[in-house]
C-alpha positions in Angstrom: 15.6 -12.0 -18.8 18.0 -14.1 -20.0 17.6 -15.7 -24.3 16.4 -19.0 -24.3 19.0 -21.5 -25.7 18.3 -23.7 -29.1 16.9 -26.5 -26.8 14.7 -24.3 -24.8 13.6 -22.9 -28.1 12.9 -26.2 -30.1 11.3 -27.6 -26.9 9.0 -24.3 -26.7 8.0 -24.5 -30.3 6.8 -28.1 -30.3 4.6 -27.2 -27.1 2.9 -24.5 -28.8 2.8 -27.1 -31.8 0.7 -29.2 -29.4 -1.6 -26.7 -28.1 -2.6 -25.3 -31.7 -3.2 -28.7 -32.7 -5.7 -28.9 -29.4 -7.0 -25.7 -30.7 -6.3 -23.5 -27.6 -6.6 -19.6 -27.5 -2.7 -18.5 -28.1 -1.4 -14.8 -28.7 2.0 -13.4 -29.8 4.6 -12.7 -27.4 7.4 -9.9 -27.9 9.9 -12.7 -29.3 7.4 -13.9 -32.2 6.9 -16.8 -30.0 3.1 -17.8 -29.1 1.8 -17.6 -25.7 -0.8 -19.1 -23.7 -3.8 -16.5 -23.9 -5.7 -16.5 -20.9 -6.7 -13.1 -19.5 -4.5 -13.8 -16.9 -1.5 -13.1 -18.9 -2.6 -10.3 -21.5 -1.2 -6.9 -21.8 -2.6 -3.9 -19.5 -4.0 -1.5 -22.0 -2.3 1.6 -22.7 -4.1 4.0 -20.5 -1.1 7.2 -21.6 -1.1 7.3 -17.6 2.3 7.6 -17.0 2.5 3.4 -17.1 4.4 1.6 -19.8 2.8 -1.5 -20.4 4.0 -5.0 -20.9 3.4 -9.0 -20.5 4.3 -11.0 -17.3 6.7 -13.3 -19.2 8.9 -9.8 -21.3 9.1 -8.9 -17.4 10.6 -12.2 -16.1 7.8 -14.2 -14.6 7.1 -17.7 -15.6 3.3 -18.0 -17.2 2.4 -21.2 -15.7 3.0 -19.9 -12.0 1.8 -17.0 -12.3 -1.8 -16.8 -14.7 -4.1 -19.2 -12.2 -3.4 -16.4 -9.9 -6.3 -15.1 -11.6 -8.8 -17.8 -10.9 -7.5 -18.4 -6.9 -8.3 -14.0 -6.5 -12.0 -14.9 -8.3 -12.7 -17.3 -5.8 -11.8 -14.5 -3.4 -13.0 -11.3 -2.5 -10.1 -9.8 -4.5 -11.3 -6.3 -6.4 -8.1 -6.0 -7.5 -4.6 -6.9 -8.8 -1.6 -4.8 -10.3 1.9 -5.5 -10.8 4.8 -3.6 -11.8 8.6 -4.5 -12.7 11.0 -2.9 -13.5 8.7 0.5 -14.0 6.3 -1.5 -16.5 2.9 -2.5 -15.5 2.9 -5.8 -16.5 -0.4 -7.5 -15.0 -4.0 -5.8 -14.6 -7.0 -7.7 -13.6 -10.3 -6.6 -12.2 -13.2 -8.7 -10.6 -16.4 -8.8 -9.5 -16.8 -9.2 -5.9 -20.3 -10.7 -3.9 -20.5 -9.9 -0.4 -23.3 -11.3 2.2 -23.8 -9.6 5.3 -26.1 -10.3 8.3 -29.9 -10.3 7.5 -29.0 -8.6 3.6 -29.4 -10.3 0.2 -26.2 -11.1 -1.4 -24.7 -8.3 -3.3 -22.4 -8.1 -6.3 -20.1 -5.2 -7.7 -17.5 -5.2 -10.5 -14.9 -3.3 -10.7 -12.5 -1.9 -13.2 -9.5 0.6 -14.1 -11.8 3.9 -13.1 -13.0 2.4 -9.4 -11.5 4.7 -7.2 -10.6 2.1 -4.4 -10.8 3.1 -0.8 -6.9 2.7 0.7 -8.6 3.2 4.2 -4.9 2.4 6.7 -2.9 2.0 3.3 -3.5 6.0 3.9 -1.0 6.5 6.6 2.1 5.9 4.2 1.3 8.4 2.0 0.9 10.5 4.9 4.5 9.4 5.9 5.6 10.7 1.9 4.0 14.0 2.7 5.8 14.2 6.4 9.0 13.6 4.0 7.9 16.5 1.5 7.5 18.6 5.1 11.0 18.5 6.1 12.8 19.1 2.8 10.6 22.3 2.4 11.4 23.3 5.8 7.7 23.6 7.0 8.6 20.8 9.6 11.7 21.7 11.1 12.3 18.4 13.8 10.8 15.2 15.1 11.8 15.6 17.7 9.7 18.4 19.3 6.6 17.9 21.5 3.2 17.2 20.0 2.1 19.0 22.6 3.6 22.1 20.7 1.5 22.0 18.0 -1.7 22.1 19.8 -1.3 25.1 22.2 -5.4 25.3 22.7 -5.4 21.5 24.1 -2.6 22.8 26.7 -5.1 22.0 29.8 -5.0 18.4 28.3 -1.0 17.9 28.2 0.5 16.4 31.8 4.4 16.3 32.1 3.8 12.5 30.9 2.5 13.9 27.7 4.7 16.2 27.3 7.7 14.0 26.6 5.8 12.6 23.2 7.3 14.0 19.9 6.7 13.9 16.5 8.8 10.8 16.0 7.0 8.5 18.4 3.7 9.1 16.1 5.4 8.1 12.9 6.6 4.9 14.7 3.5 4.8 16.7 5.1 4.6 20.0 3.6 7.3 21.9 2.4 4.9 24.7 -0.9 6.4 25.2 -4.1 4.1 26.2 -5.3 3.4 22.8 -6.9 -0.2 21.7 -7.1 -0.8 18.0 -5.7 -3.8 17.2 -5.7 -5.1 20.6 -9.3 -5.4 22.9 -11.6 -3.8 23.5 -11.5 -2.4 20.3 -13.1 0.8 21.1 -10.5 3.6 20.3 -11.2 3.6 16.8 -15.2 3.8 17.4 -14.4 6.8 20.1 -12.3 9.0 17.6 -15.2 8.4 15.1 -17.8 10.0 17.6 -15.8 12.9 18.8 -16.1 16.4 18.1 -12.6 17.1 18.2 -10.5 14.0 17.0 -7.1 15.4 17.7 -8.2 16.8 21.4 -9.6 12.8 21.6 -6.5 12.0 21.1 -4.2 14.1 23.0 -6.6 13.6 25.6 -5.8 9.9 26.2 -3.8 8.2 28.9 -0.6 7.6 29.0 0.2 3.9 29.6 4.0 3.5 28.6 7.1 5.9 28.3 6.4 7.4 24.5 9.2 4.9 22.2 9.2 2.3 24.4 6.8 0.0 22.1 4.5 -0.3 19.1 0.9 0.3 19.5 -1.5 0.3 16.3 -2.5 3.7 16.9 -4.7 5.5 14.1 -4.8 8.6 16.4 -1.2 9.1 15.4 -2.0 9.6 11.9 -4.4 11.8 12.7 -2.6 14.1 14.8 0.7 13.7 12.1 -2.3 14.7 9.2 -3.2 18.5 11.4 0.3 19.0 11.7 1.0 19.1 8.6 -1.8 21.4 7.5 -0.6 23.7 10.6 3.0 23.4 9.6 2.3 24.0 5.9 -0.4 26.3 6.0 -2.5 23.9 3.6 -5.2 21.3 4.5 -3.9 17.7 4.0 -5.9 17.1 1.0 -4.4 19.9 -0.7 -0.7 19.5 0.7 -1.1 15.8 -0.7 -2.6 16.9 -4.1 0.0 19.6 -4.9 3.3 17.4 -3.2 2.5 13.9 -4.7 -0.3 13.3 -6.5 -0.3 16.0 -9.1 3.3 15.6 -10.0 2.6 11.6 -10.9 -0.3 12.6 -12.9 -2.6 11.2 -10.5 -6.2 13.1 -11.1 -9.2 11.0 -10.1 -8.9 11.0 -6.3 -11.2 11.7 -3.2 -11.3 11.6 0.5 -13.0 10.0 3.3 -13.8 13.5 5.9 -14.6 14.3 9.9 -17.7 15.7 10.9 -15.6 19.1 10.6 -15.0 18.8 7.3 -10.9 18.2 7.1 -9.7 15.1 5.7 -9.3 11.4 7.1 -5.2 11.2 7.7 -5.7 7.8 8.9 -7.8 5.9 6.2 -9.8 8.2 4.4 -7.9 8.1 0.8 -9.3 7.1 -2.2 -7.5 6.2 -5.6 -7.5 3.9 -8.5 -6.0 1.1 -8.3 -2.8 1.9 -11.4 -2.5 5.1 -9.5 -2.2 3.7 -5.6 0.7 1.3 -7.7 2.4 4.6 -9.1 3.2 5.3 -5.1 4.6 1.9 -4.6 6.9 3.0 -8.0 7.5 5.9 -6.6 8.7 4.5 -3.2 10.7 1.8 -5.2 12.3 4.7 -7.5 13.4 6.6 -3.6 11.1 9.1 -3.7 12.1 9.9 -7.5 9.1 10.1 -10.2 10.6 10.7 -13.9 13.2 13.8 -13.4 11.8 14.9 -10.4 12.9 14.0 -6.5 9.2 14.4 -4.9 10.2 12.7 -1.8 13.8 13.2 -0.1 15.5 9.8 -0.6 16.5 9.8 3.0 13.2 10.0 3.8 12.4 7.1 1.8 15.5 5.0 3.5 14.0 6.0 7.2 10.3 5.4 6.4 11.5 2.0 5.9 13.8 0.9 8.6 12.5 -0.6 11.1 11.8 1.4 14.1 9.9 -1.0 16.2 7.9 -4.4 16.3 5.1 -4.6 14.9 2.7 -7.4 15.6 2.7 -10.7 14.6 5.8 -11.1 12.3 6.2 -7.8 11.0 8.3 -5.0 12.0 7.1 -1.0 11.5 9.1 2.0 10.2 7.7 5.4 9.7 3.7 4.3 8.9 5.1 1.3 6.8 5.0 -1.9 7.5 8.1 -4.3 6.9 7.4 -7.8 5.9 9.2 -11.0 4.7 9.1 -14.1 2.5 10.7 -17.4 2.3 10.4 -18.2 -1.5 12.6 -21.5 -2.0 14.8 -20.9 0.6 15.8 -17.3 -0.2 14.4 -14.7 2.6 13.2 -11.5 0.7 12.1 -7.9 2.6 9.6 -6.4 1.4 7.8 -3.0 2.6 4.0 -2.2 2.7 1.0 0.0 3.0 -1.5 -1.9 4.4 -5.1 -1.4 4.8 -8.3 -2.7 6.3 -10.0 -5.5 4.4 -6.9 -6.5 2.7 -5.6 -3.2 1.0 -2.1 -4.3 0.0 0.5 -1.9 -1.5 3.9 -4.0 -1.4 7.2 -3.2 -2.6 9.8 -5.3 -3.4 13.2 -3.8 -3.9 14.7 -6.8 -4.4 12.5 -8.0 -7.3 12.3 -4.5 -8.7 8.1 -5.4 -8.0 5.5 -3.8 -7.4 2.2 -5.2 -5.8 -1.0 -3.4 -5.3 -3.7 -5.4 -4.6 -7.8 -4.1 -3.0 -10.0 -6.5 -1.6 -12.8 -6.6 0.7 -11.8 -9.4 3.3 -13.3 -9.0 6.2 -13.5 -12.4 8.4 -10.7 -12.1 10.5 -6.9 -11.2 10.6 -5.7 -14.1 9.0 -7.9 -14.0 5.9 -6.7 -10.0 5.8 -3.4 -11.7 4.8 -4.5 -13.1 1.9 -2.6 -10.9 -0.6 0.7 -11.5 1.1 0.4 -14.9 2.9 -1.3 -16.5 -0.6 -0.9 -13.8 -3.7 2.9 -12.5 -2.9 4.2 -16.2 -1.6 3.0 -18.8 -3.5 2.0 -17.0 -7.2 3.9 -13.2 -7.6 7.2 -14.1 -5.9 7.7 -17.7 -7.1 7.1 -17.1 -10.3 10.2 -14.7 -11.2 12.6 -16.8 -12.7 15.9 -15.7 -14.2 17.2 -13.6 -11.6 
């Protein structure tokens, strides 16, 4: 951030001049300068969690744009906000979240820095780290061999049609099979949740389109990437997961969301606190680097986010990532993300040096699922970093 020149300075100090002698809550800010107060804009505490803490304004954002962020989440069913530049956790805010649904009293929850926060979808990228992790060690050797070749007991579902899917066309979910998630009916995800066997579910669906000739929201994909893995490397995903990523970034305080048969939920069944989901953005920002140590192969890091196909709406899809955009005073700006049902948001911004993680529990249609992109990200996070 650049220093502020005598006028900037004398203009600063007779503001705060003003707004002592109004009597309003001010605090001390790294230059010996004093700072509007508001919880908004304080310090993250210093957990010793692998975070180095600072404010919003040491990290380049501009106060006044970016504290009533605060109040607009509140109003919200926002659980959640963290924000990281340039490796420092620089904003932290919690909230208490009432939900109503049919024919139940209103409800309220608060939550802090030890919620574990489901990820639910937000799930499949890490997934996507660990399929990284798989081919450096060797336990993956191509994506480009048949799914069908993992699953030799489900041969009597496989047709020649089936056949031709690979590895690849799951991570860019483009395997073409009859599967309706994000389109109607809707039922896919409802069938896998009844099935005995969620990978034979899956392996035993249609096939609609030639496998890479199109996006389909598939979250049978994940699932079938998830038992690979554990057949490849010999471990159950959980474990794989714990051992690969999450140990290694100090990350201790995590569950998982499990099938009738006991293995983990590849798909959406991860649950973390909300400074440790952002240590996975960091670490995504950092390609795949964590302190010394190279967890994830950058290359892997560079493919999981190109884009590989389009996605819906706006957004285009790389390896279980989405790829967004924003417009923020004329400048365009990519940005990547792990996104998750009722408005998980893990964004990175390589650009910006940023990192976004925000939970929330919005659950009235797509559009209001957007919220921490379309309103959080474009008109408070990204507009108020100034001085670049």
């Amino acid at each position: 951030m650049s220093r502020n020149s005598p006028a900037q300075t004398w203009f600063r100090a007779l503001a705060i001049t003003f707004v002592l002698a109004l009597g309003v809550p001010t605090a001390v800010a790294a230059d010996g300068l004093q700072t509007d107060a508001r919880p908004d804009c304080d310090r993250p505490t210093d957990r010793q969690d692998g975070w180095s803490v600072g404010t919003p304004e040491e990290y380049g954002f501009d106060p006044a744009v970016i504290c009533p962020m605060g109040r607009r989440a509140a109003q919200s069913k926002v659980n959640a906000i963290i924000i990281a530049r340039h490796g420092v956790l620089v904003y932290e805010r919690y909230f208490s979240v009432q939900d109503q649904r049919a024919g139940e009293p209103l409800a309220s929850e608060s939550f802090d820095a030890n919620t574990r926060q489901p990820l639910f979808s937000a799930t499949k990228s890490v997934v996507s780290l660990a399929f990284g992790i798989a081919l450096a060690r060797g336990w993956v050797k191509d994506l480009n061999v048949p799914v069908a070749s993992y699953f030799p007991e489900d041969g009597d579902l496989i047709t020649p049609a089936k056949s031709r899917i690979q590895v690849r066309h799951l991570l860019t979910m483009s395997d073409g099979l009859d599967w309706h998630e994000w389109f109607p009916p809707f039922d896919s995800d409802d069938e896998i949740a009844k099935a005995a066997d969620p990978y034979r579910y899956v392996l035993g669906r249609d096939v609609l389109l030639p496998p890479g000739r199109s996006f389909n929201y598939n979250s049978g994909d994940t699932e079938l990437l998830g038992e690979i893995l554990h057949r490849a490397a010999g471990r159950p995903l959980d474990i794989l997961v714990k051992e690969e990523l999450l140990d290694p970034l100090g990350i201790e305080d995590v569950d998982w969301r499990r099938w009738p048969n006991g293995n983990p939920k590849a798909n959406n069944g991860l649950l973390l606190r909300p400074r440790d989901t952002a240590k996975i953005g960091q670490l995504v920002l950092n390609h795949g680097a964590w302190g010394n140590r190279q967890l994830v192969p950058e290359t892997w890091i560079v493919q999981s986010i190109t884009p590989h196909n389009n996605g819906p709406d706006s957004y285009l899809y790389g390896y279980q990532w989405w790829l967004g955009r924003s417009l923020i005073n004329g400048h365009e700006i990519s940005w990547v993300g792990a996104f998750g049902w009722a408005g998980q948001r893990l964004i990175v911004v390589p650009e910006k040096d940023l990192v976004v993680f925000v939970s929330a529990w919005l659950i009235h249609g797509m559009s209001f699922v957007q919220f921490p992109e379309s309103v959080l990200l474009n008109q408070y996070i990204l507009p108020s970093i100034v001085g670049d």
